[in-house]
Structures are given as C-alpha cells and as structure tokens.
PADREN-475969 format. One record per residue: z, x, y of N, C-alpha, C, O, CB in turn; residue in one letter. Coordinates in steps of 0.2 Angstrom, whole numbers. Glycine has a CB too. Layout:
# residues N
<<Z,X,Y>,<Z,X,Y>,<Z,X,Y>,<Z,X,Y>,<Z,X,Y>,'A'>
...
//
This chain:
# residues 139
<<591,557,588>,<586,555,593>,<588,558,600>,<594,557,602>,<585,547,593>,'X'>
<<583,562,604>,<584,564,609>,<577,562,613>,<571,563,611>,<587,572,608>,'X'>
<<578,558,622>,<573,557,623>,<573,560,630>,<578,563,632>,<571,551,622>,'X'>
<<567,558,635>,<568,561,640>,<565,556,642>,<560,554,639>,<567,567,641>,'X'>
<<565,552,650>,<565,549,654>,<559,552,659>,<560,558,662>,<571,547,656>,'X'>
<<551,547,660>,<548,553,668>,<546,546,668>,<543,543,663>,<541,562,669>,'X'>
<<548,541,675>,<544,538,678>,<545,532,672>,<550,533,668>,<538,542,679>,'X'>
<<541,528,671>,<544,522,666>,<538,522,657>,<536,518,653>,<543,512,673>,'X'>
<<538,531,659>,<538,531,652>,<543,538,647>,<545,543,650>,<530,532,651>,'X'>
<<543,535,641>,<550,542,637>,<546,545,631>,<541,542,627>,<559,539,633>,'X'>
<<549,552,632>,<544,553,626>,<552,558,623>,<556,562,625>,<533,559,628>,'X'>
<<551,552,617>,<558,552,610>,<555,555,605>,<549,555,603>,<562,543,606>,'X'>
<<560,559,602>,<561,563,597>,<565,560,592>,<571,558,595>,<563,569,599>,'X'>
<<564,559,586>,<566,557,579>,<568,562,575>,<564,566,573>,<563,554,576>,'X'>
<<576,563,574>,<574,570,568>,<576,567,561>,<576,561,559>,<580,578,569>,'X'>
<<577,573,558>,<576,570,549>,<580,562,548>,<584,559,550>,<581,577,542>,'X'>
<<577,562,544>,<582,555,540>,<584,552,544>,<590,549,542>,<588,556,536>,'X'>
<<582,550,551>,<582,544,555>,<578,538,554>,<572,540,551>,<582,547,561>,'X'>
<<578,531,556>,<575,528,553>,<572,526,560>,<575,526,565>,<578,523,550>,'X'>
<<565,525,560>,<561,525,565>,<562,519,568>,<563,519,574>,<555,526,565>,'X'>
<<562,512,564>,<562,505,566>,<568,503,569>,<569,500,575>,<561,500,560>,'X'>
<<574,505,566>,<581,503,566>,<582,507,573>,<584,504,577>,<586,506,561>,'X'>
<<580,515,574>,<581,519,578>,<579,517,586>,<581,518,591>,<579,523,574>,'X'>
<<573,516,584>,<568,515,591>,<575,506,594>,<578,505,599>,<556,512,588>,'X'>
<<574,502,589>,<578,495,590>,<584,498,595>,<582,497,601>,<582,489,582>,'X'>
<<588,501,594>,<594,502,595>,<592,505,602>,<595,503,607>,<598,506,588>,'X'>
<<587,511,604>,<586,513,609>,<585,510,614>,<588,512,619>,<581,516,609>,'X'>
<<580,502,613>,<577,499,618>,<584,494,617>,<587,494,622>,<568,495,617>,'X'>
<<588,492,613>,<594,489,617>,<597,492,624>,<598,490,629>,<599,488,611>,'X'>
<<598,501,620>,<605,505,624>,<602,504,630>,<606,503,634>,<607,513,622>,'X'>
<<594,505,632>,<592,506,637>,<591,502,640>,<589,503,646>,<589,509,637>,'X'>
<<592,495,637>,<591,488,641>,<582,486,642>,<580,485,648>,<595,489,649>,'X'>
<<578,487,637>,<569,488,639>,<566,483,636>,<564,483,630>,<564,496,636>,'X'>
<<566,477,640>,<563,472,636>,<554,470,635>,<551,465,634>,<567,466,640>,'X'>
<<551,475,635>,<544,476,635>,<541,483,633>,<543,488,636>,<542,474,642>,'X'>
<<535,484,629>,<533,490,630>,<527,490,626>,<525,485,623>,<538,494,630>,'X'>
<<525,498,625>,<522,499,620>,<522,506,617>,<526,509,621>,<517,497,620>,'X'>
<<521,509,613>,<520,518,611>,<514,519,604>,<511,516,599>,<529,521,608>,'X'>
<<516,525,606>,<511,528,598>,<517,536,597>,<521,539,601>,<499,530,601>,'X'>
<<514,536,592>,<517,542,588>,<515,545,582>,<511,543,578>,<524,541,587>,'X'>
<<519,552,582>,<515,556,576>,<522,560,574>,<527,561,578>,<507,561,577>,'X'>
<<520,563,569>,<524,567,566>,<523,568,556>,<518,569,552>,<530,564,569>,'X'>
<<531,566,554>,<531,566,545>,<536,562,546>,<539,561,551>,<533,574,539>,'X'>
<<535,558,539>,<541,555,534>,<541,556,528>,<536,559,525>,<541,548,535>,'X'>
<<547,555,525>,<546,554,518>,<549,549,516>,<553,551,511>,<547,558,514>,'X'>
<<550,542,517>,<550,538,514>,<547,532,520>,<547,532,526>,<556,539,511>,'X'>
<<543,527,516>,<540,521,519>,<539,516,517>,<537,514,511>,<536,521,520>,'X'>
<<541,511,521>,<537,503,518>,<533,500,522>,<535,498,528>,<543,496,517>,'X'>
<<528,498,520>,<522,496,523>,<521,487,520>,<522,485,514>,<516,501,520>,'X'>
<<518,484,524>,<518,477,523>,<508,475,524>,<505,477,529>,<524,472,529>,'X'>
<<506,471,520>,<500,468,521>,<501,459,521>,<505,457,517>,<495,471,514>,'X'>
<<498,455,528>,<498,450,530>,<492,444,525>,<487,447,525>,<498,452,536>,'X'>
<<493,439,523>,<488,437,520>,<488,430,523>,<492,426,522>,<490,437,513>,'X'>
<<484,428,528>,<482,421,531>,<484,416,527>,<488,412,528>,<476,420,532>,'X'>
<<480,419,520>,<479,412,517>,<486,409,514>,<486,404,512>,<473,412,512>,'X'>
<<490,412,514>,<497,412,511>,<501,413,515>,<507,412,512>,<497,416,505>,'X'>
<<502,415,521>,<506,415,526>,<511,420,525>,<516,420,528>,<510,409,528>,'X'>
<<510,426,518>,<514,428,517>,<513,436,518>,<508,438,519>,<517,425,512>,'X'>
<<518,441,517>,<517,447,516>,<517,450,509>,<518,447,504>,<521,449,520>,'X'>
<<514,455,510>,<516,458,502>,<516,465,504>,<513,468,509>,<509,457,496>,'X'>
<<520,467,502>,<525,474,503>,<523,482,495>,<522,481,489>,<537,470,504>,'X'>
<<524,486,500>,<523,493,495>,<527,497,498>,<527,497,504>,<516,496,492>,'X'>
<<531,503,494>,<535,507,496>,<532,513,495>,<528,513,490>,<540,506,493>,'X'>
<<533,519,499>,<532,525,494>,<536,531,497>,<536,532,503>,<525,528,493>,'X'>
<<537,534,493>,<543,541,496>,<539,547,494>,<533,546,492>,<550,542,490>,'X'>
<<540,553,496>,<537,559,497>,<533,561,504>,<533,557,509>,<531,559,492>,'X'>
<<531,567,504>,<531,570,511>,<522,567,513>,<517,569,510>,<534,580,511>,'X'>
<<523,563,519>,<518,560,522>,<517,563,531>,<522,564,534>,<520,552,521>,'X'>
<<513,564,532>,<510,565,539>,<508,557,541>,<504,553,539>,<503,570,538>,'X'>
<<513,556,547>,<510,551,550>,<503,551,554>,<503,553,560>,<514,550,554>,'X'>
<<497,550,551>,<491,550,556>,<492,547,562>,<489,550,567>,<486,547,553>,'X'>
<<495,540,563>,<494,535,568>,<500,531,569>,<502,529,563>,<487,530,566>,'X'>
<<504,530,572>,<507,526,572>,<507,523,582>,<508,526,587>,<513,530,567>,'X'>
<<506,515,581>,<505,510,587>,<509,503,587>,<508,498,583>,<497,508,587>,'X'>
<<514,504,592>,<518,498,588>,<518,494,600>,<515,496,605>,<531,503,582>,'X'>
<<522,487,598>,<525,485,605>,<531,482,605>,<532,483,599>,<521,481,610>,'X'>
<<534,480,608>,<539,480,609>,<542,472,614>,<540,472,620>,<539,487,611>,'X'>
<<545,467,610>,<545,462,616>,<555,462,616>,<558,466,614>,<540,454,615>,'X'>
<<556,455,618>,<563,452,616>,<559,446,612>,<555,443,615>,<570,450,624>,'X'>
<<561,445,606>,<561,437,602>,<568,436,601>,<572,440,600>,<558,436,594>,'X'>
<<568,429,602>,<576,424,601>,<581,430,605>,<586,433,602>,<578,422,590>,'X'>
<<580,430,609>,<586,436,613>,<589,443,610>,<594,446,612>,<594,433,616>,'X'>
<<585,446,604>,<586,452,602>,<576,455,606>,<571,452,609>,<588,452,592>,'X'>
<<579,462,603>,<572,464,603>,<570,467,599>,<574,468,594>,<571,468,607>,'X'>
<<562,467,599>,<559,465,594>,<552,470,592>,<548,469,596>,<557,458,597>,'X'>
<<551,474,587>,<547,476,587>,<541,476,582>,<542,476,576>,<550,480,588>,'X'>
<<533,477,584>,<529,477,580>,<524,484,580>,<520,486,585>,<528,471,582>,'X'>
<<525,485,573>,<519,490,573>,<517,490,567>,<519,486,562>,<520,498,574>,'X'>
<<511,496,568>,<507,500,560>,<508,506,561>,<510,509,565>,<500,499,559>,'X'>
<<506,507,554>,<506,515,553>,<500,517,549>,<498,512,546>,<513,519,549>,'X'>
<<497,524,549>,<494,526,545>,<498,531,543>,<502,533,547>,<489,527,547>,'X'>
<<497,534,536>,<502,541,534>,<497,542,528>,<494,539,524>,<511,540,532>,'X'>
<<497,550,529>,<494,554,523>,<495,558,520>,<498,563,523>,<490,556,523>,'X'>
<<494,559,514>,<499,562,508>,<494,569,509>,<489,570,512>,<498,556,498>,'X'>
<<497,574,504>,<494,582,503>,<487,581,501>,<482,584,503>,<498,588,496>,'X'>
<<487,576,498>,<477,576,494>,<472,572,500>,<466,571,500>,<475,568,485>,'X'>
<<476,572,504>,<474,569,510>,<472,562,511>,<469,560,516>,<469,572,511>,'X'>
<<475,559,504>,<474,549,506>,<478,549,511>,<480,554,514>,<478,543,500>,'X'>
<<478,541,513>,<480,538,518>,<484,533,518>,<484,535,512>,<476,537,521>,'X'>
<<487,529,518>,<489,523,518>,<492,520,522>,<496,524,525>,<492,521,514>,'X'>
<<490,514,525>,<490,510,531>,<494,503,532>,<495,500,527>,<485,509,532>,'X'>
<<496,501,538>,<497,494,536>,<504,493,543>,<505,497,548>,<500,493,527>,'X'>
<<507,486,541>,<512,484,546>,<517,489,544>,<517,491,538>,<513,476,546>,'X'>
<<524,492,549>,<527,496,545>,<532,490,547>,<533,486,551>,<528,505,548>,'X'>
<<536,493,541>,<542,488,543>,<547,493,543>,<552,490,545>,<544,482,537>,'X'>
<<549,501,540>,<552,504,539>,<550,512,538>,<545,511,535>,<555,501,535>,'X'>
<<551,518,540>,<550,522,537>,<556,528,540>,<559,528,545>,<543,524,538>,'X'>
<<557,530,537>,<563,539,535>,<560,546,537>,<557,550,534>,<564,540,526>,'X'>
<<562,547,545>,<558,554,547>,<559,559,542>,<565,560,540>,<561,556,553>,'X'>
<<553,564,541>,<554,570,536>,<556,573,544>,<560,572,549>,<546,574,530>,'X'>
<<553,578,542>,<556,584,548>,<555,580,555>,<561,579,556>,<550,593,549>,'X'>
<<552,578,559>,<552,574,567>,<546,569,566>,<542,569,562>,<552,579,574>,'X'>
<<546,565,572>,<544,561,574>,<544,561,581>,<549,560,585>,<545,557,571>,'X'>
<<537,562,584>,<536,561,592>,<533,557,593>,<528,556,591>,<534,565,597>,'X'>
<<539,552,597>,<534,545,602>,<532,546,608>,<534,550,611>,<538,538,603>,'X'>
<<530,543,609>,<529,541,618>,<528,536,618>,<523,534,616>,<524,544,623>,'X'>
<<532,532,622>,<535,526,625>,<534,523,631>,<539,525,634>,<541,526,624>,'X'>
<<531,520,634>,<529,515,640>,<533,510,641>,<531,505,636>,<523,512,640>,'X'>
<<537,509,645>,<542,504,649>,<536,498,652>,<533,499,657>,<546,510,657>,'X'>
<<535,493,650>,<531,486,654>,<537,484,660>,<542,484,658>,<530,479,648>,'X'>
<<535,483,666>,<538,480,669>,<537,472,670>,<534,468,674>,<536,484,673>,'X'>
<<542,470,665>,<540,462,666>,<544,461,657>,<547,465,653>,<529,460,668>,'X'>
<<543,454,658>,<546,453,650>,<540,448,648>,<537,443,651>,<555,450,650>,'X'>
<<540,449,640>,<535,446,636>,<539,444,630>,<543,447,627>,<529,451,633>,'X'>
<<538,438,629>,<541,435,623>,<537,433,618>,<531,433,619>,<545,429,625>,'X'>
<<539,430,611>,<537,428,605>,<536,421,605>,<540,417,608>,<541,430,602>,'X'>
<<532,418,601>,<534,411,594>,<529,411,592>,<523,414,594>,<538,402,596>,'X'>
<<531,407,587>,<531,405,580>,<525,403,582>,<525,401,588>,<538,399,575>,'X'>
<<519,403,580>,<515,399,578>,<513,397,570>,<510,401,566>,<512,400,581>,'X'>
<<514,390,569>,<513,386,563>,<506,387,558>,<505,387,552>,<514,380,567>,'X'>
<<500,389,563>,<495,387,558>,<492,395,557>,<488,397,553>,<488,381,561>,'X'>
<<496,402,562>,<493,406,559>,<499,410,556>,<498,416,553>,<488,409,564>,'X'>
<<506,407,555>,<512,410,550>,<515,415,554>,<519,419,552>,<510,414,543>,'X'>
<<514,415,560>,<518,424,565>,<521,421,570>,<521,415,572>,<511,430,571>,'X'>
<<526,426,572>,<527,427,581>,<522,431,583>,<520,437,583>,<535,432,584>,'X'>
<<519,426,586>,<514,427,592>,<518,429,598>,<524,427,599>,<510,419,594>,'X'>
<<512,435,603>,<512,435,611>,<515,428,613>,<513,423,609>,<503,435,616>,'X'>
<<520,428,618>,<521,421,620>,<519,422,630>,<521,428,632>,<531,417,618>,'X'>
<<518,420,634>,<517,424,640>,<520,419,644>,<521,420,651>,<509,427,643>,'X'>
//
C-alpha cells in the first residue's frame, strides 16, 4: 500500500493480494484516524460479501473468487470499543458483466485498488443496538 497525504484527505493505493479490510484497518491505526469516509475502484479476485436480515439479526455470507471489477466500493470509518472500525459495501463485476453486491467483509486486490479517503475531523463512535442487531452511529 502506498498513499499520499493533501490536506485531510489520501488517496491509497492497494496492490495485488493485499487485503483491503485488514489493510485499510491497519492504515487508520498507523495514522492515528479515528473518523472518516471513502470510496474506491479498481479489481479483485477474491471476496466475501455479507447480506443483513432484520428479521433474524443475522448475516448470511457468500464467497467468490475470480477476476472481478470493483464497480463501487463506499465504506466509513469510526473507533468501536477503542479499536477502529470499519463499515462498507461493494459492488463487483464479473466478464459477463454480472454484478454482485453487499456488505464487504473481505476482499483480495487483483491488480490495484484506488481509494480516496477523507479524514473527519472529530470522532464518531458505535453501539449496539438491541432491536435493530447493529453498531449503530453513536454521536
């Protein structure tokens, strides 16, 4: 990962076979950034995507490997329970030009991945809420 700093936004670069979730976590520790948000594009080939179900408070997860185009990717960024904390989605699409979407919990850069990253000035925290199963915005 190589990024560059203008002003209190970065715009990071992912190369192959880095992990985007793990990778980005580890950034916003080194750099001390307890707020934020980004978007990005690029490939991966490999992913796990999660779908949220109200009524069951639970997730349900699907994996897939091969060479995907990230269409969309929109995630933010807080501190929960004094780590930090990240939430996104992705869209990614395969050669036939499907898509598939969802919460990312994980993906494996193919050739790169460019973010751009916004520094919040301030800090936003989490919890739990009970009746809808998440870490909620806490403000």
């Amino acid at each position: 990962m190589e990024f560059k700093k203008i002003k209190n936004k970065y715009l990071i670069r992912l190369d192959k076979d880095e992990k985007i979730i793990g990778t980005l976590l580890n950034f916003l520790k080194n750099n001390k950034i307890k707020a934020g948000f980004f978007l990005g594009l690029g490939a991966i080939h490999e992913v796990e995507l999660a779908h949220y179900a109200l009524e069951n408070k639970k997730y349900s997860s699907k994996s897939l490997k091969g060479a995907f185009e990230i269409v969309s990717l929109l995630g933010n960024s807080c501190i929960f329970d004094g780590k930090e904390y990240i939430h996104a989605h992705i869209i990614v699409g395969d050669s036939e030009m499907k898509t598939y979407g969802g919460h990312l919990k994980e993906a494996v850069v193919g050739p790169t991945c460019e973010i751009i990253f916004e520094e919040i000035d301030g800090e936003i925290g989490r919890e739990y809420s009970e009746e809808i199963g998440l870490n909620l915005f806490k403000f």
